[in-house]
N, C-alpha and C positions, 0 to 999 in steps of 0.2 A: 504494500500500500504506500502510495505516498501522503509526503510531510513537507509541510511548510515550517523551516526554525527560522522566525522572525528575530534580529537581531537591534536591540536598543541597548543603549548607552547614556550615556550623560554629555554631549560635545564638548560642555565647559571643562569637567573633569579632565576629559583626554587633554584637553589644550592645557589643562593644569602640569601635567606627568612631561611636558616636553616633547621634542621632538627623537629623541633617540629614542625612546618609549614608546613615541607611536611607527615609528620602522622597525621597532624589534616586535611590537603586537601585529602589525601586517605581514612582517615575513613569517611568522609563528601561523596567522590564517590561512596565508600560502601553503603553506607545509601541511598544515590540515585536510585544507580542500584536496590539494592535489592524491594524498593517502586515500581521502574519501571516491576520489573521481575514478583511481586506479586500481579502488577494490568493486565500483559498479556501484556504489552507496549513494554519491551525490551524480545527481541530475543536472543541475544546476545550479547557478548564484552567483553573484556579485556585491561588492557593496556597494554604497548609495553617495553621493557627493552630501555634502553638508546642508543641516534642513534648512539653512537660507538659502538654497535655491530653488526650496522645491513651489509649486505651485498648487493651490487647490482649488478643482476645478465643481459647481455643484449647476444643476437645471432643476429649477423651482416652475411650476407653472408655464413650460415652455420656455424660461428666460435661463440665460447661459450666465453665471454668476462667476467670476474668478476671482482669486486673492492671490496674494504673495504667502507665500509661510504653509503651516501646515494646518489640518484641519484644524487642533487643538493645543494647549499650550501643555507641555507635560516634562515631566521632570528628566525623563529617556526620549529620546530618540533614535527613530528606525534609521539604522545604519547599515542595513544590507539584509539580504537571507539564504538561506541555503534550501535547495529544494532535495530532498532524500527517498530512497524508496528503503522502508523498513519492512521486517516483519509484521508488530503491532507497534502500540503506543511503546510498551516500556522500550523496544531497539530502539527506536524514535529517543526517546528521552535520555538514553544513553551516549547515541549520537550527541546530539544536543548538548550533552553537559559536558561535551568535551571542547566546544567551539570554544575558539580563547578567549574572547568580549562577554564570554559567562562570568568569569572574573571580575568583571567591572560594573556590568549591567545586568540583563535578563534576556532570555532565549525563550522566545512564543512556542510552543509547537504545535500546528493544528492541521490535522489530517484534509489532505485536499481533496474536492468533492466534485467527481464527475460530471460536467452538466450535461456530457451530449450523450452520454449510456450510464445510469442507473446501478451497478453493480451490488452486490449480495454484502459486503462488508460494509457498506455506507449507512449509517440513522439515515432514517428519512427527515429532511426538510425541518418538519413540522416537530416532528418529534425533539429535535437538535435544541430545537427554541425553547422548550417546554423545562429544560433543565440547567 
């Protein structure tokens, strides 16, 4: 099944730890992904450029709404994700807790949900909400 490890952090923090700190946490994610890519684990990922550049985009009633910044103001920010194919949640979660920026922030994981075919291991919908 796949997983989505959503990656947040604090930006200020990083920028607090300096710069040698944050080439030694990138090339540590390097080393990570590429273990993960060449055991068939990770699917994909990247990280993300810093949330001042991101833009958010919403349509209200027809109307095309944009902002600078991100939906909400929060103490982490999404910094990248890793997309994995595990057995269940706990591989998932084990993956997971080994991403390096676990150390500093927090690793989302949540099983991605097929929209164009339905399969036997998904909640339904509905169900998902309910809990």
């Amino acid at each position: 099944m796949k997983y989505l490890c959503l990656v947040y952090y604090s930006e200020a923090a990083m920028q607090e730890r300096g710069d040698d700190h944050w080439q030694s946490l990138n090339k540590e994610c390097q080393s990570y992904s590429g273990g993960l890519s060449e055991s068939g684990v990770m699917l994909d990922g990247s990280a993300l450029q810093p949330v001042a550049t991101a833009t958010t985009v919403r349509v209200r009633d027809g109307q095309v709404s944009v902002t600078d910044g991100p939906f909400a103001e929060t103490k982490e920010q999404l910094a990248g994700f890793y997309l994995i194919e595990a057995n269940d949640l706990n591989d998932a979660i084990r993956v997971a807790s080994r991403i390096p920026p676990a150390r500093y922030g927090s690793i989302e994981v949540r099983p991605v949900r097929d929209i164009y075919g339905e399969s036997s291991d998904q909640v339904p919908y509905a169900e998902a909400l309910k809990s």
